[in-house]
C-alpha positions as CSV (number, residue, x, y, z in Angstrom):
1,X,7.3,7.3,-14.7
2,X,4.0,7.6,-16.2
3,X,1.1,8.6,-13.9
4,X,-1.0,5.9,-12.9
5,X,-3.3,7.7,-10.4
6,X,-6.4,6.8,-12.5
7,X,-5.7,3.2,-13.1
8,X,-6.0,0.4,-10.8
9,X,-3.7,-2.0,-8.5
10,X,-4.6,-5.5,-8.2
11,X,-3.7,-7.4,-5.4
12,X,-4.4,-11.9,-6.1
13,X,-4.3,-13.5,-2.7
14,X,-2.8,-17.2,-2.7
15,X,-3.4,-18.6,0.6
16,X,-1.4,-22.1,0.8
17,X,1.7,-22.6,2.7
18,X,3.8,-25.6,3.1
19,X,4.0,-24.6,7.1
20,X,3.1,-21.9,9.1
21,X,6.1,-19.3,10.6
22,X,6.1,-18.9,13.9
23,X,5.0,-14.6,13.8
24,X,2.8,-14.6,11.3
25,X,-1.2,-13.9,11.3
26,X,-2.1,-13.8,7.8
27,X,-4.8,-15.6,6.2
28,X,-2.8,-18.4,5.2
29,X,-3.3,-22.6,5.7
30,X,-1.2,-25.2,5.5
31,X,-3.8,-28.1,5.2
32,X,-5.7,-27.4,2.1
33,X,-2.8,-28.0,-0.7
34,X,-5.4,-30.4,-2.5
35,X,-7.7,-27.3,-3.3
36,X,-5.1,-25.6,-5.3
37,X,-6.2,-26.3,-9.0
38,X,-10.0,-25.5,-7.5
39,X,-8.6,-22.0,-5.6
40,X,-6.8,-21.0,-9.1
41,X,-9.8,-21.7,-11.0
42,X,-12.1,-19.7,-8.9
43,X,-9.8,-16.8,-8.5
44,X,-9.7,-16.7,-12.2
45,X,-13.6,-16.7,-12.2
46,X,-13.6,-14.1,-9.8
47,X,-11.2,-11.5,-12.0
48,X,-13.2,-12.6,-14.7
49,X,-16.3,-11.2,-12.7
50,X,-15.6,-7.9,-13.5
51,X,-15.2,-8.4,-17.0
52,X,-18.7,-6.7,-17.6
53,X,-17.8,-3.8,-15.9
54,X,-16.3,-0.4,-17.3
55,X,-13.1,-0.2,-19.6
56,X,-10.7,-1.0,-16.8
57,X,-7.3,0.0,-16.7
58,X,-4.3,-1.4,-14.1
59,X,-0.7,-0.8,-14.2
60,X,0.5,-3.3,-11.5
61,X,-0.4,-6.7,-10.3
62,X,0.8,-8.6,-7.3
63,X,0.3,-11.9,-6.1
64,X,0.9,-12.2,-2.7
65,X,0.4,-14.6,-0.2
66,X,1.0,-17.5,1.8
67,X,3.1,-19.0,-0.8
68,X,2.0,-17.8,-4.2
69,X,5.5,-19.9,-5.5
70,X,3.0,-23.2,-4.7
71,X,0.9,-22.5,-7.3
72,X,2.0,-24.5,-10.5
73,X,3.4,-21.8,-13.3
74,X,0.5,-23.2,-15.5
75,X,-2.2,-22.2,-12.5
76,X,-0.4,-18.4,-13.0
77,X,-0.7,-19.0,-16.6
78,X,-4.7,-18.8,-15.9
79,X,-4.5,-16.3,-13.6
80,X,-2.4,-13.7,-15.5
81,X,-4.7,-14.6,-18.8
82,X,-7.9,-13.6,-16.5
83,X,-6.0,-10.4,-15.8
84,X,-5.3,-9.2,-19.5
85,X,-8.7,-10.8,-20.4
86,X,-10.4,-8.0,-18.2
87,X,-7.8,-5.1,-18.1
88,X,-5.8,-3.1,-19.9
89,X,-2.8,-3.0,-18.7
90,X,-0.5,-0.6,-19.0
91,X,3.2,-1.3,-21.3
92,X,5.4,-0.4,-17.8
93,X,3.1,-2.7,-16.1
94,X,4.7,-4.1,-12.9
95,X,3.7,-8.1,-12.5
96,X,5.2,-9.0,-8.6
97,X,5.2,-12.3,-7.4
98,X,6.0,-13.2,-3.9
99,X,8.2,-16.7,-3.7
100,X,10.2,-18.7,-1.0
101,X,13.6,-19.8,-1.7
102,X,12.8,-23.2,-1.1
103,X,9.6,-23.6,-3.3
104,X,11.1,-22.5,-6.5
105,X,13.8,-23.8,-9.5
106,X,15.4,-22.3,-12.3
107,X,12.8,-23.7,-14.4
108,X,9.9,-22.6,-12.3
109,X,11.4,-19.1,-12.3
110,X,12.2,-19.0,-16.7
111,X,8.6,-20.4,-17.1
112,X,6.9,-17.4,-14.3
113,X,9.2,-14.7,-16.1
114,X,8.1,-16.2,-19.3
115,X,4.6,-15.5,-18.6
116,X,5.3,-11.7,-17.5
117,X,5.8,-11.3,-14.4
118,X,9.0,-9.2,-14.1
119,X,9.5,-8.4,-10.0
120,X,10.1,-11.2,-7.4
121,X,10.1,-10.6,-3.6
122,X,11.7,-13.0,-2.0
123,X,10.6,-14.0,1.4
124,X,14.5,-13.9,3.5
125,X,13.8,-12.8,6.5
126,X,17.5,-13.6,8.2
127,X,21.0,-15.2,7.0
128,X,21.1,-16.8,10.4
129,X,20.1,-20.3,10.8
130,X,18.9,-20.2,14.9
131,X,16.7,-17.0,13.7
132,X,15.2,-18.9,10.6
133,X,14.4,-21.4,12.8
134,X,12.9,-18.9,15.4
135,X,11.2,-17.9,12.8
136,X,9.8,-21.1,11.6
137,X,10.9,-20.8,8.2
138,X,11.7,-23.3,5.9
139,X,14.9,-22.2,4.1
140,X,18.2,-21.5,5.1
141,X,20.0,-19.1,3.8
142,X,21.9,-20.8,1.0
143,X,18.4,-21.1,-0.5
144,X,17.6,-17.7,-0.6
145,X,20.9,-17.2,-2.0
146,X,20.3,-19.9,-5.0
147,X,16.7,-18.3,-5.5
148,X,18.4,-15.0,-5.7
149,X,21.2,-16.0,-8.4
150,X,18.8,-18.4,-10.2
151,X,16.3,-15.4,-10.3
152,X,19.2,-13.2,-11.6
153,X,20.1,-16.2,-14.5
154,X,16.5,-16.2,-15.8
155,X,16.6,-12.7,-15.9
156,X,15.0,-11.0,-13.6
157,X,16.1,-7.4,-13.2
158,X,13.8,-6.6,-10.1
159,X,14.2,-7.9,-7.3
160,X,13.3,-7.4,-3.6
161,X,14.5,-8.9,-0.6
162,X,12.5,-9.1,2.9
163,X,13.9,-9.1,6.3
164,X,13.0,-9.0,10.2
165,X,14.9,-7.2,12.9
166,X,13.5,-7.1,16.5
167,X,13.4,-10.5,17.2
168,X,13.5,-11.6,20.6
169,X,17.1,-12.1,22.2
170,X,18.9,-10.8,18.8
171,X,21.7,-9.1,18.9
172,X,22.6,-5.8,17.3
173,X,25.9,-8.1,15.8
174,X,23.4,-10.3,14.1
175,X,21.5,-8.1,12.8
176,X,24.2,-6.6,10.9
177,X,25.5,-9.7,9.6
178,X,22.6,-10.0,8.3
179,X,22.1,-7.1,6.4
180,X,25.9,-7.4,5.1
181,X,24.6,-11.2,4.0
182,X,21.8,-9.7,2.3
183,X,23.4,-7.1,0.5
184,X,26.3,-9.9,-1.4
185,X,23.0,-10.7,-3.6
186,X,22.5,-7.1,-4.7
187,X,19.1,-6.0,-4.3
188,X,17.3,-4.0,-6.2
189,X,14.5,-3.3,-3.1
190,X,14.4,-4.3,0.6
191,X,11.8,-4.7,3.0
192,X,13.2,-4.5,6.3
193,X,10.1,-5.4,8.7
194,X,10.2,-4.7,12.4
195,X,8.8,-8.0,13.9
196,X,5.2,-7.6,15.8
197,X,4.1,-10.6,18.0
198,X,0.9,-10.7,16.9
199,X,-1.9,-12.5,18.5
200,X,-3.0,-15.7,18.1
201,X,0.9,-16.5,16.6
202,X,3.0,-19.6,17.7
203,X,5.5,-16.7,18.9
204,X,2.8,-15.0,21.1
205,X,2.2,-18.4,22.3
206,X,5.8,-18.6,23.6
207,X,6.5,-15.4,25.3
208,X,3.0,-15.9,27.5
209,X,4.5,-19.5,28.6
210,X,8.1,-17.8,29.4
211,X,10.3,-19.9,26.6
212,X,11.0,-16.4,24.3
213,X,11.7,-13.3,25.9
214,X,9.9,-9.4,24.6
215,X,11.5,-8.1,21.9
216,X,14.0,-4.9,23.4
217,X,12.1,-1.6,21.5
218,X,15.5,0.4,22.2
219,X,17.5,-2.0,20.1
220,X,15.0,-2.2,17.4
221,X,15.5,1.3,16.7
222,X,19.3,1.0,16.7
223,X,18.3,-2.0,14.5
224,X,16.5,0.5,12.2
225,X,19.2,3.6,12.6
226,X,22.1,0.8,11.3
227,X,19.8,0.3,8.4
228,X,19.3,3.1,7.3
229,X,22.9,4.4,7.5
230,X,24.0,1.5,6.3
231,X,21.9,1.4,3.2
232,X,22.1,5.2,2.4
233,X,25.9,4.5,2.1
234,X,25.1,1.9,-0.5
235,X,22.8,4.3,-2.6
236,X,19.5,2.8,-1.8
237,X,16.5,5.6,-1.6
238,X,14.8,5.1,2.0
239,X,11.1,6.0,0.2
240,X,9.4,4.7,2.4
241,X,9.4,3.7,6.7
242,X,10.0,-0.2,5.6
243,X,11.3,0.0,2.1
244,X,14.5,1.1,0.3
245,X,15.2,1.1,-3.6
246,X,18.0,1.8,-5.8
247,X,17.2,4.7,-8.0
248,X,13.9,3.8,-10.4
249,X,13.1,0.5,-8.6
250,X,10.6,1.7,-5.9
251,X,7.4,-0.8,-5.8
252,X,4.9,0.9,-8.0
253,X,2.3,-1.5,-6.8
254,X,2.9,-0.4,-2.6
255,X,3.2,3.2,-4.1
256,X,-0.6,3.0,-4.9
257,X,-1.4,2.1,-1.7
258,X,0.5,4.7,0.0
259,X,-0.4,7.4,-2.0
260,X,-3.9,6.0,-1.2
261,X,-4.6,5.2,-4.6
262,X,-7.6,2.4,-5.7
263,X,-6.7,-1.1,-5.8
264,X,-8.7,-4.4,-6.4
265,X,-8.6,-7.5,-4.2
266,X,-9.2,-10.6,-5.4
267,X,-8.6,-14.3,-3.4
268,X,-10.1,-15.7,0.0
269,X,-9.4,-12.6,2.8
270,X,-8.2,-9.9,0.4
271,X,-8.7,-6.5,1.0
272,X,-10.0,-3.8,-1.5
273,X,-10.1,0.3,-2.0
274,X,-12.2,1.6,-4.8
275,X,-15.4,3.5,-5.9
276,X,-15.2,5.0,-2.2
277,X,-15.8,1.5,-0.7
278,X,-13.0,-0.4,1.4
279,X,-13.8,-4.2,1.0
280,X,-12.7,-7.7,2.2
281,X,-13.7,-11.1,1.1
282,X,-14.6,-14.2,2.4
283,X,-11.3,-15.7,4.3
284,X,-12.2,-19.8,3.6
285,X,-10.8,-20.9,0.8
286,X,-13.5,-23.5,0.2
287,X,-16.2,-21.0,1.4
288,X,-14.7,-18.8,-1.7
289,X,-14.8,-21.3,-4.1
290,X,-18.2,-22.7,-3.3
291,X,-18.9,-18.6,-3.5
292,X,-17.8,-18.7,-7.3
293,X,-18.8,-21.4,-8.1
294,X,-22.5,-20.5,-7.6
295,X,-24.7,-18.3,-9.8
296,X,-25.2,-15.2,-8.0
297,X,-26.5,-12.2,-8.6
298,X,-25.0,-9.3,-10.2
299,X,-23.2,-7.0,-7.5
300,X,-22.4,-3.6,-7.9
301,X,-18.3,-2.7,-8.7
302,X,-16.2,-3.3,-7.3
303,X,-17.7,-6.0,-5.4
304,X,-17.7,-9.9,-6.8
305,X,-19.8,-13.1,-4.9
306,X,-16.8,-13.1,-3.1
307,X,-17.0,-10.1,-1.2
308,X,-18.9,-10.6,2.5
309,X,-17.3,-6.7,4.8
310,X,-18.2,-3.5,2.6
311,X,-17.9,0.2,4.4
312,X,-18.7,3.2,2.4
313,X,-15.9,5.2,3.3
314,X,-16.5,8.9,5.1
315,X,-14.9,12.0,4.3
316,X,-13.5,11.9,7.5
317,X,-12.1,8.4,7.1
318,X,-10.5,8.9,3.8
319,X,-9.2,11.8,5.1
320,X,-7.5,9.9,7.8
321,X,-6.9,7.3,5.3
322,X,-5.2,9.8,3.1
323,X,-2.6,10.9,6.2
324,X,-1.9,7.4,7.2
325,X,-0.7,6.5,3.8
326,X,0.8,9.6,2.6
327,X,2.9,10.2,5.4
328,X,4.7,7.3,5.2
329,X,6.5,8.2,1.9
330,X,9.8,9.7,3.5
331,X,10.5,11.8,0.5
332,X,7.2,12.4,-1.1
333,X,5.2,13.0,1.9
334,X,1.6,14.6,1.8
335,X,1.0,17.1,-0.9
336,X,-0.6,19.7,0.9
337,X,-2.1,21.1,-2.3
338,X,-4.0,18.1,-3.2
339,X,-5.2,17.0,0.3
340,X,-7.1,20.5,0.3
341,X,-8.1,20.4,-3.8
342,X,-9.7,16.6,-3.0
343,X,-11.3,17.3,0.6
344,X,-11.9,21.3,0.2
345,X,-10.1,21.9,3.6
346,X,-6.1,21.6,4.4
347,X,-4.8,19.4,6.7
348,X,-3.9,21.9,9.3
349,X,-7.5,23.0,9.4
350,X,-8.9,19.6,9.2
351,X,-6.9,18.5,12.1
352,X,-6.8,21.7,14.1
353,X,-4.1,22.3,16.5
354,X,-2.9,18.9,15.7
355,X,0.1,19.2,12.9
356,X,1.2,22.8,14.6
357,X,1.7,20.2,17.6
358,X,3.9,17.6,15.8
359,X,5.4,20.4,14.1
360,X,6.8,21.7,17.3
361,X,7.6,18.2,18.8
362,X,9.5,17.8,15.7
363,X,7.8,14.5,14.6
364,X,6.5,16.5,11.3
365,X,8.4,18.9,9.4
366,X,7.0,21.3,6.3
367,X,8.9,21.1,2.7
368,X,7.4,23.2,-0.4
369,X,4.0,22.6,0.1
370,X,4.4,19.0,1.5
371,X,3.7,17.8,4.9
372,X,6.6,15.6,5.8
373,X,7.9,13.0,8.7
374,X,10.9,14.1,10.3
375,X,14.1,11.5,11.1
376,X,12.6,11.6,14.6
377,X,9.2,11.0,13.2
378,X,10.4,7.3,11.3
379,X,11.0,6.2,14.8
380,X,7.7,7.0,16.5
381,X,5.3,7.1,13.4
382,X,3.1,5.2,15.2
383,X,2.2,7.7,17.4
384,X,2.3,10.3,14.7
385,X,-0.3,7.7,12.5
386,X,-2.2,7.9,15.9
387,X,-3.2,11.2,16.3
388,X,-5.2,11.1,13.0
389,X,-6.8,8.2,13.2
């Protein structure tokens, strides 16, 4: 693979959903579908913000979402045109888009693969039909099925597939049928999510009133452990905690941000990491398009009218930043080398006392020069992750 370390990731937020699932926080709405055309305009005006700006280079691209599927293939015409208007991309350029089975065709899916984009993740979740219900989505499972095969026909030769264990009351016998469901469509890539009752959630609203019951941690990590033996056995690459790939499919795009790489953000509530800045912009969609639509002064890159929570990042921070992200590539792992060539200290003596410690719990192992989670380390990363914030 070509090293990309230099060039750019772009993330295009698409905020619409046909309804809301019952776990998830993200800066989605189900109530502003009539702002679509306006919202792919301005995100196009946005992109095209930055067209002033140095020769930019970007090797992946990835509209995510809410729903980016419910945007019309001619609205990701524009968007994709903004794209190569204002960067070079590179020829192994990875174009992700993320789609429900149930807001897409054959004919939507020839027309988006048409237009370049070349990986689909498709939003699963579970085979079962009481835990898509749970969950609040809208499909069941022979739609992700026909989205897969239709995906497959048009000829799509990436494809990823998410899914949630932990739920509350499932079984470990579910879970498994699950995954056995999941695998008749041949994946390239799976996301296999540990569910997280976030606040604020239809779900969190239901375990405080007593109708759901918490989630069992102990089964989640048998969850987890089945997974991963499961899908070693079928030759997929555990790369990273969530994500498995057959050989040469990993997600270039989520490698950037693990191997804390810059990326652009672009759409109401994305997030951004370059020029030593973090960066989010304005969640409203119609906040954001009155944003672009109005003639504002020049900002400085990589910031567009868009753009409302900057922090310059500290070494200290990107040095946390840099173990966060690092660590969780299973195989790859921190390069030791690097960290100390970038910050002019190594990680051991940046966080004194602190690695010999994880070392000796066995949460953090040492392999030529990279710094390395252990098995036992996948299953409490979190606390690992802790320690340097």
């Amino acid at each position: 693979m070509a090293n990309h370390s230099s060039s750019l990731s772009l993330y295009l937020h698409i905020p619409f959903c046909r309804q809301r699932c019952s776990y998830c926080d993200f800066n989605t709405y189900t109530s502003v579908s009539d702002l679509r055309d306006a919202y792919t305009n301005a995100l196009s005006q946005e992109i095209r913000y930055l067209s002033t700006e140095r020769n930019l280079f970007a090797h992946t691209v990835f509209l995510g979402g809410g729903t980016p599927s419910l945007i019309p293939a001619e609205g990701i015409r524009e968007l994709l045109k903004a794209v190569r208007e204002v960067f070079n991309l590179s020829n192994d350029n990875e174009i992700s888009m993320e789609i429900n089975p149930e807001s897409v065709d054959k004919i939507y899916l020839q027309k988006i693969r048409d237009l370049g984009v070349n990986r689909l993740s498709i939003g699963v979740q579970s085979s079962l039909s009481t835990e898509l219900q749970l969950l609040g989505r809208e499909h069941d499972f022979d739609a992700a099925m026909k989205a897969a095969e239709s995906s497959r026909e048009v000829g799509f030769e990436n494809i990823n597939l998410d899914l949630i264990f932990g739920l509350p009351g499932q079984k470990l016998a579910n879970w498994r049928t699950s995954l056995q469901d999941i695998l008749e469509l041949d994946p390239d890539h799976l996301s296999l999510y540990c569910l997280t009752i976030e606040p604020g959630t239809p779900m969190q609203r239901w375990l405080n009133a007593g109708t759901i019951q918490s989630p069992d941690p102990d089964l989640a990590a048998e969850q987890f452990l089945y997974a991963c033996e499961l899908l070693a056995e079928m030759g997929y690459e555990h790369y990273e905690i969530s994500n498995w790939a057959r050989p040469g499919k990993q997600c270039e795009h989520n490698l950037s941000y693990w191997r804390n790489h810059e990326y652009l953000g672009f759409g109401a509530g994305a997030h951004g990491h370059a020029a030593g800045f973090r960066y989010s912009t304005v969640k409203q969609p119609r906040v954001y398009i009155r944003r672009l639509g109005e003639k504002l002064t020049r900002q400085e890159y990589p910031f567009t009218p868009a753009t409302i929570d900057v922090q310059k990042l500290s070494k200290r921070e990107a040095m946390s930043d840099t173990m966060i992200t690092e660590l969780r590539l299973l195989q790859e792992g921190l390069d030791i080398n690097s960290f100390e060539d970038k910050f002019g200290v190594s990680p051991q003596d940046a966080y004194p006392g602190i690695i010999e410690q994880l070392i000796n719990w066995e949460l953090l192992r040492i392999n030529r020069q990279r710094l390395l989670l252990t098995e036992r380390g996948w299953f409490l990363s979190n606390q690992v992750f802790y320690r340097f914030m």
